[in-house]
C-alpha positions as CSV (number, residue, x, y, z in Angstrom):
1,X,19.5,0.1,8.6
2,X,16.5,1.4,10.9
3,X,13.5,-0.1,11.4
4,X,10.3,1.8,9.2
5,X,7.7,2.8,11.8
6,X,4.3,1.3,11.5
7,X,3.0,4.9,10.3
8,X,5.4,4.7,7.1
9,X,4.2,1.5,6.7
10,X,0.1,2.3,6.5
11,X,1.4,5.5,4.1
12,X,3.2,3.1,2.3
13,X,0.3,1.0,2.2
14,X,-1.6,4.3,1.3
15,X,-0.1,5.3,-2.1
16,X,-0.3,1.6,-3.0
17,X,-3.8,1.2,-2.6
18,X,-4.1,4.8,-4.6
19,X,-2.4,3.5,-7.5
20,X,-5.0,0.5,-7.2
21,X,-7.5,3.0,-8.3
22,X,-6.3,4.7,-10.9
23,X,-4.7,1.5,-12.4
24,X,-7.7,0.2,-14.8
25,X,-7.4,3.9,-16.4
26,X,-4.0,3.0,-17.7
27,X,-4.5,2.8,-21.1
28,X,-0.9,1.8,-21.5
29,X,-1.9,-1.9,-20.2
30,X,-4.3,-4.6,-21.7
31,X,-6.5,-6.5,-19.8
32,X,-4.4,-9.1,-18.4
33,X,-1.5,-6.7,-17.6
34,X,-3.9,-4.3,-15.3
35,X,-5.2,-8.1,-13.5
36,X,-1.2,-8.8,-12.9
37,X,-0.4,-5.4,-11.4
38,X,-3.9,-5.2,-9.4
39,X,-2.9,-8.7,-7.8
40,X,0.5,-7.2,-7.1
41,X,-0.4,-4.6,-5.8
42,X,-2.9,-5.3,-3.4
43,X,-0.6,-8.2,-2.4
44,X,2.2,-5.7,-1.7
45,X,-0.5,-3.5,0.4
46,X,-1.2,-6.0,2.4
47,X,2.0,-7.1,3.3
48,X,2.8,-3.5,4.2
49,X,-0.2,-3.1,6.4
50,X,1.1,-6.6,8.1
51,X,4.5,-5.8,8.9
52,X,3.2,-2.5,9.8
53,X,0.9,-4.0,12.6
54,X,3.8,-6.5,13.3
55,X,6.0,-3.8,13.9
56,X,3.7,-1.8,16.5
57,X,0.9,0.0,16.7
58,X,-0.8,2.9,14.7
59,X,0.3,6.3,15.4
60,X,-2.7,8.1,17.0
61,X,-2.9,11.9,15.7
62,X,-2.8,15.0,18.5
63,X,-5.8,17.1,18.1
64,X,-4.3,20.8,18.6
Protein backbone atom coordinates (compact mmCIF):
# COMPACT_ATOMS: atom_id res chain seq x y z
CA UNK A 1 0.00 0.00 0.00
CA UNK A 2 1.12 3.79 -0.78
CA UNK A 3 1.63 6.26 1.50
CA UNK A 4 -1.61 9.06 1.80
CA UNK A 5 -0.21 12.47 1.00
CA UNK A 6 -0.39 15.04 3.74
CA UNK A 7 -3.19 16.93 1.44
CA UNK A 8 -5.58 13.73 1.84
CA UNK A 9 -4.87 13.77 5.09
CA UNK A 10 -6.06 17.67 6.02
CA UNK A 11 -9.21 16.69 3.55
CA UNK A 12 -9.57 13.89 5.53
CA UNK A 13 -9.34 15.90 8.47
CA UNK A 14 -11.81 18.22 6.60
CA UNK A 15 -15.01 16.13 6.21
CA UNK A 16 -14.37 15.03 9.81
CA UNK A 17 -14.41 18.23 11.36
CA UNK A 18 -17.70 18.92 8.99
CA UNK A 19 -19.56 16.12 10.42
CA UNK A 20 -18.48 17.72 13.91
CA UNK A 21 -20.89 20.43 13.04
CA UNK A 22 -23.68 18.98 11.97
CA UNK A 23 -23.50 16.20 14.61
CA UNK A 24 -25.60 17.88 17.63
CA UNK A 25 -28.49 18.13 14.85
CA UNK A 26 -28.72 14.39 14.76
CA UNK A 27 -31.83 13.78 16.22
CA UNK A 28 -31.14 10.07 15.86
CA UNK A 29 -28.64 10.32 19.02
CA UNK A 30 -29.32 11.34 22.74
CA UNK A 31 -27.20 13.36 24.68
CA UNK A 32 -24.47 11.14 25.67
CA UNK A 33 -24.29 9.38 22.19
CA UNK A 34 -23.63 12.97 20.26
CA UNK A 35 -20.66 13.61 23.52
CA UNK A 36 -19.12 9.93 22.39
CA UNK A 37 -19.10 10.60 18.69
CA UNK A 38 -17.96 14.49 19.14
CA UNK A 39 -14.93 13.06 21.38
CA UNK A 40 -14.26 10.60 18.54
CA UNK A 41 -14.41 12.56 16.16
CA UNK A 42 -12.33 15.30 16.97
CA UNK A 43 -9.86 12.76 18.31
CA UNK A 44 -9.83 11.09 14.85
CA UNK A 45 -9.24 14.82 13.31
CA UNK A 46 -6.54 15.35 15.10
CA UNK A 47 -4.72 12.36 14.50
CA UNK A 48 -5.24 12.92 10.84
CA UNK A 49 -3.94 16.44 10.84
CA UNK A 50 -0.85 14.75 12.90
CA UNK A 51 0.14 12.07 10.68
CA UNK A 52 -0.55 14.55 8.01
CA UNK A 53 2.12 17.07 9.23
CA UNK A 54 4.28 13.89 10.13
CA UNK A 55 4.06 12.76 6.75
CA UNK A 56 5.19 16.28 5.07
CA UNK A 57 4.23 19.39 4.45
CA UNK A 58 0.96 21.16 3.15
CA UNK A 59 0.36 21.29 -0.43
CA UNK A 60 0.54 24.98 -1.37
CA UNK A 61 -2.15 25.90 -4.14
CA UNK A 62 -0.89 27.51 -7.80
CA UNK A 63 -2.63 30.69 -8.42
CA UNK A 64 -3.45 30.52 -12.31
Amino acid sequence: MTELDPHTLHVAASLVRGRLATIKLDPRMDGLQRLGAHRALTQLAIDLEVSADHVGPKRCRRKA
